[in-house]
KOLKE-567560 format. One record per residue (C-alpha): z, y, x; residue number from 0. Coordinates in nm, 4 decimals. Layout:
# residues N
- up;north;east;n
- Z;Y;X;NUM
...
//
This chain:
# residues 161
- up;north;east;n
- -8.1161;-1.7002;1.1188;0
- -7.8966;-1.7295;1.4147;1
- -7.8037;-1.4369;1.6175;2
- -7.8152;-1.4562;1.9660;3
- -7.5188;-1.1589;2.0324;4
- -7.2879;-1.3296;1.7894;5
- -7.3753;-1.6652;1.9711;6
- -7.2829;-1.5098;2.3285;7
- -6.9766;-1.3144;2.1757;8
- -6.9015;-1.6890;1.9964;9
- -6.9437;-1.8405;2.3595;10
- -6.7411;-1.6058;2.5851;11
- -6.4298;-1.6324;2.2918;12
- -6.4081;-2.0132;2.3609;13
- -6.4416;-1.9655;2.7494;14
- -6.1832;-1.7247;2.7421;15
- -5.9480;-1.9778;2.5678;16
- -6.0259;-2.3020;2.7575;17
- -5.7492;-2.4014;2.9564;18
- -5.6546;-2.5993;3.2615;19
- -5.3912;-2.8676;3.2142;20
- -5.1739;-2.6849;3.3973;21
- -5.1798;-2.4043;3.1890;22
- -5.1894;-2.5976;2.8712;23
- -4.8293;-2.7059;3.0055;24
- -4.7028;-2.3721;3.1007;25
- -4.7852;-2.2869;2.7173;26
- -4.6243;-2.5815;2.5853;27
- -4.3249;-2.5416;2.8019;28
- -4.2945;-2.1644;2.6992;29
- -4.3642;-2.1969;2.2897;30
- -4.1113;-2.4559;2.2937;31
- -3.8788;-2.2604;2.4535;32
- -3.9291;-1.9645;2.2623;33
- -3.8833;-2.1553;1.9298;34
- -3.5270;-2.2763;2.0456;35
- -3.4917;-1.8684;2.0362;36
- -3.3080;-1.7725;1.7107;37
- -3.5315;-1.4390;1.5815;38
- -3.5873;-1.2980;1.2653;39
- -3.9387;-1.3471;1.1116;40
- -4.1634;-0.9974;1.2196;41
- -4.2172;-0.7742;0.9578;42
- -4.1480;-0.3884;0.8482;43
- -3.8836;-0.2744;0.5651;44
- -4.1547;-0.2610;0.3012;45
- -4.2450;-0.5985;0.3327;46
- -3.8706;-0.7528;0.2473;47
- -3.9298;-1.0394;0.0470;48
- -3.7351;-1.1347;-0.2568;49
- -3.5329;-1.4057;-0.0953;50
- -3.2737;-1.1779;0.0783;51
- -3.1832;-0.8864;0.2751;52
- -3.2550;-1.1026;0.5717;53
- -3.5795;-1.1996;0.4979;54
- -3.9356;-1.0387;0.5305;55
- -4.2549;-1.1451;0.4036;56
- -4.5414;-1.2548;0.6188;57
- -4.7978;-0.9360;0.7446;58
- -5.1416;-1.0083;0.7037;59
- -5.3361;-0.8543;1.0156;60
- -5.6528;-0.8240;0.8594;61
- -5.7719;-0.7563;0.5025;62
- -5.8487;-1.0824;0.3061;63
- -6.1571;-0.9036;0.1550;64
- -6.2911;-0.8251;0.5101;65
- -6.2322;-1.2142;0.6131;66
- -6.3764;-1.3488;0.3327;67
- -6.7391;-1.1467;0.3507;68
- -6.6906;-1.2093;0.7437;69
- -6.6890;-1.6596;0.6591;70
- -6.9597;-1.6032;0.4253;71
- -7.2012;-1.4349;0.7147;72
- -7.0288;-1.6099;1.0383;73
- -6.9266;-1.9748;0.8584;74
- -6.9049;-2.1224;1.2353;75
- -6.7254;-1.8106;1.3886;76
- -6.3462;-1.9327;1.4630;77
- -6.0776;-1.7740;1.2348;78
- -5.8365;-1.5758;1.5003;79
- -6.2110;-1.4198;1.5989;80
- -6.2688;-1.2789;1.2693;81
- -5.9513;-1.1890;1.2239;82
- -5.9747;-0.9731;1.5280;83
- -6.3496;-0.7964;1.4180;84
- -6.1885;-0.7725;1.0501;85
- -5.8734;-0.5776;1.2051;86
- -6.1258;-0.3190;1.3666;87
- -6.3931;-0.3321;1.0663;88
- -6.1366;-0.2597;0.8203;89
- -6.0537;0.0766;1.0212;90
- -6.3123;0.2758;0.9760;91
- -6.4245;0.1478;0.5483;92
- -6.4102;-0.0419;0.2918;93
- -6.6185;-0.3855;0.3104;94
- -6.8960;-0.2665;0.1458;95
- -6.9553;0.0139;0.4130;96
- -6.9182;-0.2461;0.6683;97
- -7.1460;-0.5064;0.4841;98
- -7.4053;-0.1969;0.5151;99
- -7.3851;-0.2317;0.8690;100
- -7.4436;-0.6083;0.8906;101
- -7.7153;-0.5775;0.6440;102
- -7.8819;-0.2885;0.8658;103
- -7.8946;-0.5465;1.1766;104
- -7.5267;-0.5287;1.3468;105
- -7.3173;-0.8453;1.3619;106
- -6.9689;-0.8312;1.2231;107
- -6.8503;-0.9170;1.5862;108
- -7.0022;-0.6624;1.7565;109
- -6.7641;-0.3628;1.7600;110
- -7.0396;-0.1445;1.9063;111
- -7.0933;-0.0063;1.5918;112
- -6.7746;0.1462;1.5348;113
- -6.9468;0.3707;1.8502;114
- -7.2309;0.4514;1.6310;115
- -7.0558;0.5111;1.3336;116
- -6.8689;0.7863;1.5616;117
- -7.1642;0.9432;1.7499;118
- -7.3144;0.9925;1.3660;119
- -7.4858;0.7108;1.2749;120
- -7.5477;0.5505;0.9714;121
- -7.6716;0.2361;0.8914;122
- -7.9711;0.3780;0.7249;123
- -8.0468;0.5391;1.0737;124
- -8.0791;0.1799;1.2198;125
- -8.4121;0.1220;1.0874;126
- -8.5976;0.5089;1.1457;127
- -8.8471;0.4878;1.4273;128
- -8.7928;0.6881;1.7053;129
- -9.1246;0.6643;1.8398;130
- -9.2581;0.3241;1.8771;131
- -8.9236;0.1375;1.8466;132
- -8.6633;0.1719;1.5773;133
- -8.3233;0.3552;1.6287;134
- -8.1500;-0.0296;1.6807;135
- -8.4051;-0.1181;1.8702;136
- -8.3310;0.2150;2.1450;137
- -7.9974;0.0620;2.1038;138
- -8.0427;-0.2930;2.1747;139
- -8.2147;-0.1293;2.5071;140
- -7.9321;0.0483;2.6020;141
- -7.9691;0.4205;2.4623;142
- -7.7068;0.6229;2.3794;143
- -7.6057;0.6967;2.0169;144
- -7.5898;1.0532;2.1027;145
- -7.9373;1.0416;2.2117;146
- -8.0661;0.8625;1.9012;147
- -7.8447;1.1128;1.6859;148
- -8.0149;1.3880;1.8977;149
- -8.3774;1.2333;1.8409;150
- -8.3398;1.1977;1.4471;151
- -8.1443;1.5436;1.4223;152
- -8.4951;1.6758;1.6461;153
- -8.7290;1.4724;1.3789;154
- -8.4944;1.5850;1.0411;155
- -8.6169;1.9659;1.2179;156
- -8.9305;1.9071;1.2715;157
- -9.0051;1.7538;0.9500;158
- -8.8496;2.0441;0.7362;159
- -9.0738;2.3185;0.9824;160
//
């Protein structure tokens, strides 16, 4: 099933990173002089490697876990995109909450959930109607999350009255 968000998320990433040949140059020009730069590899104390004082081994931006369930659901999604979602998905759970989440009908690249999550969502809140449309359907439409938390708290009332 292909999503349409993740395609237009997909889309805008590569726009963002086509390049005139102008400024393909200016980027050549500039890594190569930067790598005549001598530097230390980044890294914090922790991650010293065993090779040396001097040395430090490589950080890993995003959780391996969270990039591997993010391949098997986005296989076409480039990797420095899902690196980026898995660096924000990984701040809020574990992958399992945020496979919850993509199983409940939000993309792994759409960081609008994190919003939800905040305003006191869950992802079993996604699917409760709200009157005729479901609570990710008032969101698709542009509804607050604080309005759909409102609505369900108002129902959760009503329902125990």
């Amino acid at each position: 099933m292909r999503d349409p968000g993740v395609e237009a998320v997909i889309r805008q990433w590569t726009s963002e990173r086509e390049q005139s040949a102008e400024e393909r140059e200016i980027n050549r020009i500039a890594s190569a002089w930067l790598a005549e730069a001598p530097r230390p590899a980044p890294g914090i104390p922790g991650q010293r490697g065993n090779t040396g004082p001097a040395a430090w081994a490589a950080l890993e931006t995003a959780d391996p876990g969270y990039l591997s369930a993010m391949r098997e659901r986005l296989p076409d999604a480039p990797d420095e995109l899902l690196a980026a979602a898995a660096g924000w998905w990984q701040m809020i759970g574990d992958v399992s909450e945020a496979e919850a989440w993509w199983d409940a009908g939000i993309s792994p690249l759409d960081q609008r959930a994190l919003d939800y999550r905040a305003a006191g969502l869950t992802p079993a809140d996604l699917s409760k109607r709200l009157g005729p449309l479901t609570v990710l359907e008032h969101l698709r439409r542009g509804s607050a999350p604080a309005w759909c938390v409102a609505r369900l708290s108002r129902q959760r009332r009503d329902a125990a009255s």
